[in-house]
N, CA, C and O of each residue as an XYZ file, in Angstrom:
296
protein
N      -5.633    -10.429      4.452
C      -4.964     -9.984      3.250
C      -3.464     -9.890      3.534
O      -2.984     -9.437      4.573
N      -2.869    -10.307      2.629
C      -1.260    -10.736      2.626
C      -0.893     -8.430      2.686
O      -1.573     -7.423      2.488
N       0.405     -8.716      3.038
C       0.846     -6.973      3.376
C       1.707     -7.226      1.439
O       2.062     -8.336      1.042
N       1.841     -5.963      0.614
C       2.288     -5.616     -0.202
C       3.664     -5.575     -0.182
O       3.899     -5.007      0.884
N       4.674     -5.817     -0.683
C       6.112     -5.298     -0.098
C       6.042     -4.598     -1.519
O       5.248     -4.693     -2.455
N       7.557     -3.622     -1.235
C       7.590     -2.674     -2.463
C       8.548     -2.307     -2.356
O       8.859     -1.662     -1.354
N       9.461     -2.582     -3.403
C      11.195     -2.261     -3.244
C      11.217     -1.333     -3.899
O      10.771     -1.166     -5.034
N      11.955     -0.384     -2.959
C      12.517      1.025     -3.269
C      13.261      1.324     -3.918
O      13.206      2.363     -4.576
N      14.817     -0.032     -3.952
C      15.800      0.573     -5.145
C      15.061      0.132     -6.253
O      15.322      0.917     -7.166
N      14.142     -0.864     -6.702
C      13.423     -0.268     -8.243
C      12.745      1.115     -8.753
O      12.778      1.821     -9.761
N      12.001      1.099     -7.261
C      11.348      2.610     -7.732
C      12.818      3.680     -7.743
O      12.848      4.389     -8.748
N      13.946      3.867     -6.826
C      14.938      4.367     -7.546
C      15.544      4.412     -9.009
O      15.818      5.425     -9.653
N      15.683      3.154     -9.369
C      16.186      2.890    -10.632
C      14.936      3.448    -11.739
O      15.109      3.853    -12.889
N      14.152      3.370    -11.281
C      12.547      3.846    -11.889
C      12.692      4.997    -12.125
O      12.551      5.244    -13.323
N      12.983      6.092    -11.322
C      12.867      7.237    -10.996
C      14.572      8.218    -11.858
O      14.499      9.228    -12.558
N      15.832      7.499    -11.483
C      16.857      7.329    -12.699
C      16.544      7.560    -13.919
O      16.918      8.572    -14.512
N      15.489      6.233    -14.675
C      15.563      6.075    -15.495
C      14.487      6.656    -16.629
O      14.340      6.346    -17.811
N      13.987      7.358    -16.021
C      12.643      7.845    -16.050
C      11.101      7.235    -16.826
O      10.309      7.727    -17.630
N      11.219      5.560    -15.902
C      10.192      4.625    -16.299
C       8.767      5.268    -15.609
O       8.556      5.093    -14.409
N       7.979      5.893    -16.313
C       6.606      6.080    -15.255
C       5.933      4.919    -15.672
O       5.068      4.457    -14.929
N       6.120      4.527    -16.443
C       4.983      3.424    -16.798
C       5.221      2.510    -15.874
O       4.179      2.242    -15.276
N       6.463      1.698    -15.358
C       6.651      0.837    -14.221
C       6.057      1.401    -13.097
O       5.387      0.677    -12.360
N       6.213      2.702    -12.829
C       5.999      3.347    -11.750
C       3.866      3.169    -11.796
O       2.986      2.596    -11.154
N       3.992      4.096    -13.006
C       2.036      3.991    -12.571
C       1.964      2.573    -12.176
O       1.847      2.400    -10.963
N       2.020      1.185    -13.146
C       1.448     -0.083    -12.708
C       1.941     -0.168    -11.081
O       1.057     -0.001    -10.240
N       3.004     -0.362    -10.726
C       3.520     -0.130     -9.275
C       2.189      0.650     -8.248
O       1.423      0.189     -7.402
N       2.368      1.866     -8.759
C       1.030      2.763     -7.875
C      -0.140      2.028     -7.575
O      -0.664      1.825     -6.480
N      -0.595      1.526     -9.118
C      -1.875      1.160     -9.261
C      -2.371      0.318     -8.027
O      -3.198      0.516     -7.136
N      -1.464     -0.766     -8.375
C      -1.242     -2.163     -8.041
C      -1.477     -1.768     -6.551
O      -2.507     -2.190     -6.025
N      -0.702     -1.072     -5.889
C      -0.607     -0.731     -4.207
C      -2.028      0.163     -4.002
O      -2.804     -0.160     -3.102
N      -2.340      1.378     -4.945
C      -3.753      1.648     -4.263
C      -4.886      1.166     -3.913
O      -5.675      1.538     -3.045
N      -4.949     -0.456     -5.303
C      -6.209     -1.422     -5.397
C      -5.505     -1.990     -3.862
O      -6.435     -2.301     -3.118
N      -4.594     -2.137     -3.411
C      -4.366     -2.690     -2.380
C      -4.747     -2.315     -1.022
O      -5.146     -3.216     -0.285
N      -4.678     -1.044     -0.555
C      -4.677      0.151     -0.041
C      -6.121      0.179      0.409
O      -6.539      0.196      1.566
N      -6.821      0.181     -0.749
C      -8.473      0.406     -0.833
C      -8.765     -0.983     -0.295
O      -9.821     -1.258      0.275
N      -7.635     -1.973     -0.534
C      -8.840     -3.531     -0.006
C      -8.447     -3.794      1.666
O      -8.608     -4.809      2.344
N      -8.016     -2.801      1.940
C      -8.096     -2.865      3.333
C      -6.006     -3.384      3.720
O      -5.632     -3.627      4.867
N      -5.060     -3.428      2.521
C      -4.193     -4.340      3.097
C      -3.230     -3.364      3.152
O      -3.451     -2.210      2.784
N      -2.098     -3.772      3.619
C      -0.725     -2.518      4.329
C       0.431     -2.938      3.165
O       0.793     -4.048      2.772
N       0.792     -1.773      2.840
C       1.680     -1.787      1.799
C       3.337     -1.668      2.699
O       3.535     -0.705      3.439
N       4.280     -2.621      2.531
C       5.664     -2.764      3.376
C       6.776     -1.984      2.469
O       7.211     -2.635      1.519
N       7.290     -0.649      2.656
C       8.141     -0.586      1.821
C       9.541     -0.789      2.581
O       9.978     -0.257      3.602
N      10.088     -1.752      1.716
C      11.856     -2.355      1.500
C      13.025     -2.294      0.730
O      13.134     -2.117     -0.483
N      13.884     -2.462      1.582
C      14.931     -2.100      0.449
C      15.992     -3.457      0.748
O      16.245     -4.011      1.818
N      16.467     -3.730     -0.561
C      16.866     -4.664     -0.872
C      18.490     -4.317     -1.308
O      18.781     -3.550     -2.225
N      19.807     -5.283     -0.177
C      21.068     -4.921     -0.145
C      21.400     -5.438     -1.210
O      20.755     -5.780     -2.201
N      22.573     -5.482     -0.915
C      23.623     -6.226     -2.826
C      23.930     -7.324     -1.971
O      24.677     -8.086     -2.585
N      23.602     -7.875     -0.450
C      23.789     -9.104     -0.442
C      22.806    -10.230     -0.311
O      23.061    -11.374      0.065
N      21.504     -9.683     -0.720
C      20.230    -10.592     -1.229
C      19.330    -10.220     -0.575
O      18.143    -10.290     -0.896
N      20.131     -9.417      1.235
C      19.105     -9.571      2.316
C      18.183     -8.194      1.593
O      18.445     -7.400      0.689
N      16.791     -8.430      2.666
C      16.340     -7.005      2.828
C      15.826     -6.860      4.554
O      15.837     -7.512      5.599
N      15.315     -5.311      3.922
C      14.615     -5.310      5.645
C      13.474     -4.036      5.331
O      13.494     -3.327      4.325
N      12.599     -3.955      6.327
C      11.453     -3.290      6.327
C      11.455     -1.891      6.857
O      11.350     -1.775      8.078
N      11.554     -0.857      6.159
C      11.542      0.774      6.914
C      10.606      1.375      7.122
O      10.582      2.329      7.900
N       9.528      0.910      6.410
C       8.228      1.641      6.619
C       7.256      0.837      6.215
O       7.455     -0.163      5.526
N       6.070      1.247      6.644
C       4.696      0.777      6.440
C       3.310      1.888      5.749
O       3.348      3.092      6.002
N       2.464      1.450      5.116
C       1.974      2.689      4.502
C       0.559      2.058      5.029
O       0.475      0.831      5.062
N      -0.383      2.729      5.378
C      -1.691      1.324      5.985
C      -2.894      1.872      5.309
O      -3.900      1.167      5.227
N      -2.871      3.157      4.784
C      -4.251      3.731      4.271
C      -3.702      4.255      2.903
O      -2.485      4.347      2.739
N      -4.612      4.607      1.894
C      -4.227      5.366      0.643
C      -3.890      6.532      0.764
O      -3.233      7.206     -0.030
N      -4.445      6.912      2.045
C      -3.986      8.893      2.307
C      -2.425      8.634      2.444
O      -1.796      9.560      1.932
N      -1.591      7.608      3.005
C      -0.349      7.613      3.101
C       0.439      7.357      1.772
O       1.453      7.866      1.295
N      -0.399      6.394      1.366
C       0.069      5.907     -0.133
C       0.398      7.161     -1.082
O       1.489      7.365     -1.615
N      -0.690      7.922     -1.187
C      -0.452      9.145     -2.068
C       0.394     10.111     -2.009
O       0.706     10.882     -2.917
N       0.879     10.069     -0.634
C       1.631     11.008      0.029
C       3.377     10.506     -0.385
O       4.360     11.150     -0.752
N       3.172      9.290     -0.151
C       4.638      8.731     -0.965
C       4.319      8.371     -2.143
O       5.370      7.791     -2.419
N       3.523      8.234     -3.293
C       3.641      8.749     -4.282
C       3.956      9.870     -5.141
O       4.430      9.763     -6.272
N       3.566     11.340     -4.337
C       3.969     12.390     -4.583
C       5.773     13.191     -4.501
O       6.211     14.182     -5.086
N       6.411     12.282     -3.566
C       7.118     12.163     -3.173
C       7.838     11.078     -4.493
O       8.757     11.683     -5.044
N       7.770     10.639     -4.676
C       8.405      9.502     -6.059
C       8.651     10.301     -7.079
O       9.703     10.682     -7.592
N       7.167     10.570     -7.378
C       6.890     11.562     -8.484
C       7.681     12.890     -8.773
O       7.882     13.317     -9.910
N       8.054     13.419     -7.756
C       8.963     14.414     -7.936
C      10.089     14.868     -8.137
O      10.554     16.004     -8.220
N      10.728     13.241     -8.250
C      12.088     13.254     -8.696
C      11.955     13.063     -9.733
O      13.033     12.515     -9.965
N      11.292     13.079    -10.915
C      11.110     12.476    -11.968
C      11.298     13.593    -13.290
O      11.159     13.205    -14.450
């Protein structure tokens, strides 16, 4: 199973703007992932195209844990 990537300055701008609906599909999308056994990559993406990888999330117990964490800026 391919790893998930998941850019953070959207979920920022997400979290700004106060989109949950981007945000739930986002969640969703990574827990069905989570549950199928695959590792979710979260990245962040510069203003000069590059990105790079800061973390890794490998089970849903982690997933939820930075979901809650999203969620609370909101």
């Amino acid at each position: 199973m391919e790893d998930l990537l998941i850019n953070v300055t959207e979920i920022e701008e997400w979290q700004t703007i106060g989109d949950e609906s981007s945000l739930n599909r986002l969640f969703k999308k990574a827990r069905v992932h989570a549950i199928g056994g695959g590792t979710i990559i979260l990245i962040r993406k510069n203003k000069d195209g590059s990105s790079y990888a800061f973390d890794k999330l490998s089970n849903e117990a982690d997933l939820e844990e930075y979901r809650k964490k999203v969620y609370k800026y909101i």
